[in-house]
C-alpha positions in Angstrom: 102.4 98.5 -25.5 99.2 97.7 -23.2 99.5 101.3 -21.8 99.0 102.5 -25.1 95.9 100.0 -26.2 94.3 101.3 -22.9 94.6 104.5 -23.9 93.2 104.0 -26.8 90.5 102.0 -25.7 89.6 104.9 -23.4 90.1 107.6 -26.3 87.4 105.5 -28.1 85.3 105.1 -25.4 85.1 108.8 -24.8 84.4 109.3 -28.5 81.1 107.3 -28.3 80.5 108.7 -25.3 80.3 112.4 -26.6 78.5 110.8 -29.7 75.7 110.0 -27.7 75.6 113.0 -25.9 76.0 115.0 -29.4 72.8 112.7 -30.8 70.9 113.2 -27.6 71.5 117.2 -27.7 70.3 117.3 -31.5 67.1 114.9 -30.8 66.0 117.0 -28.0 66.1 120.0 -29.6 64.7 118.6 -32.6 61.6 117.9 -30.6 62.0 121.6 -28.9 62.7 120.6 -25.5 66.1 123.2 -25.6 65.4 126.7 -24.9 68.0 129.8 -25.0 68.6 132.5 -22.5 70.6 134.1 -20.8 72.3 133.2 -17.7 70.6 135.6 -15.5 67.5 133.6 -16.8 68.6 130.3 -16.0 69.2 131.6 -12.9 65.7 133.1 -12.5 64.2 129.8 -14.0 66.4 127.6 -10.6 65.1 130.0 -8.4 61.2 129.6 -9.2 
């Protein structure tokens, strides 16, 4: 029975965690700081 309240305490930790990161992801590209490309141009963009 604690095994399992652990696991879900860490199941609902994990939620809010990927919440944030979800509410982070839309803000930012809200305010236009996400750009697309490709991967060659991510690469090109880490080598400059």
């Amino acid at each position: 029975m604690l095994v399992h309240l652990i696991q879900k305490r860490l199941q609902q930790q994990r939620r809010d965690e990927l919440l944030q990161a979800v509410t982070e992801s839309r803000e930012a590209y809200a305010k236009g700081e996400v750009r697309s490309g490709t991967v060659a141009d991510l690469l090109a963009e880490l080598d400059s």
